[in-house]
C-alpha positions in Angstrom: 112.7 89.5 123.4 109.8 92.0 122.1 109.1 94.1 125.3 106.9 96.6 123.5 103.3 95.3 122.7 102.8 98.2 120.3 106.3 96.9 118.5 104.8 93.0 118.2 101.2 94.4 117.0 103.5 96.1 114.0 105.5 92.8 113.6 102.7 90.9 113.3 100.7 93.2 110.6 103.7 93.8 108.7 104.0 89.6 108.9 100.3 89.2 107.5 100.7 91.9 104.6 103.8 90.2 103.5 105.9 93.5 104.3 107.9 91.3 107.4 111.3 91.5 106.8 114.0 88.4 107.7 114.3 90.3 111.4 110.7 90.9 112.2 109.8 87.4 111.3 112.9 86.3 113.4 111.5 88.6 116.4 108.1 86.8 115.8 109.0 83.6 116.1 111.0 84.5 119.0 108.2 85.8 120.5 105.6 82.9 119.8 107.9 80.4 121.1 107.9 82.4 124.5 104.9 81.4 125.5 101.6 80.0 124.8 99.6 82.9 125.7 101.6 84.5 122.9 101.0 81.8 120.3 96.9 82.0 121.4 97.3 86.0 121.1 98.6 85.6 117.2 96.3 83.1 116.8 93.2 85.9 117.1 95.0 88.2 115.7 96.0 86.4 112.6 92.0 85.0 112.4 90.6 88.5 112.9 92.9 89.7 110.1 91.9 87.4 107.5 88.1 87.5 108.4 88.6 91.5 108.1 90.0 90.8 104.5 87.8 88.7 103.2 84.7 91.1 104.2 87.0 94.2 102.6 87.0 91.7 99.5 83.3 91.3 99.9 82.5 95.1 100.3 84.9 95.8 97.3 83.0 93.2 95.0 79.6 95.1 95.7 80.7 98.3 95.5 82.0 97.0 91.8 78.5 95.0 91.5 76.6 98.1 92.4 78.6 100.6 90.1 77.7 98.0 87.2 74.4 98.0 87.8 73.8 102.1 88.5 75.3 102.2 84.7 72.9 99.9 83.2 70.4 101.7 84.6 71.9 105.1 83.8 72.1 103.6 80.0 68.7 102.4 80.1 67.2 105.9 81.0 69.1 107.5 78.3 67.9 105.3 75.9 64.3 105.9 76.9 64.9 109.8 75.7 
C-alpha cells in the first residue's frame, strides 16, 4: 500500500514517461485497485498529462515553423543587398 501521495504522483509520471519499472507499475496497480477514488485520481492525471504533451508538441512545431520562416526572411533581405 502507497501511503505517500508525493511517492504515487512519482509512480504515476514515471508510469506515463515509460521510465516505470516492474515494481512501480506493481505499486500502481495496487494502488488503483484500492479504490475508485484512486482509479478517478489517475484518470485526471493521466488526461492532464497527455493534453500537456500534445500542446508541448504543438509549441515545439511552431517554434520550428517560426525559425523556418525568420530564415526565409533573413535570406530574402540578404538577397535584396
Amino acid at each position: 500500500m502507497i501511503n505517500n501521495k508525493l511517492n504515487i504522483d512519482e509512480i504515476i509520471i514515471r508510469y506515463l514517461d515509460g521510465t516505470a519499472t516492474d515494481s512501480d507499475k506493481e505499486q500502481l496497480l495496487t494502488w488503483l485497485k484500492e479504490s475508485d477514488k484512486n482509479l478517478h485520481s489517475y484518470s485526471e492525471f493521466r488526461d492532464v498529462w497527455f493534453a500537456s504533451q500534445s500542446n508541448s508538441s504543438v509549441h515545439s512545431d511552431m517554434e520550428k515553423a517560426l525559425k523556418r520562416l525568420e530564415k526565409r526572411i533573413k535570406g530574402k533581405e540578404s538577397e535584396k543587398k
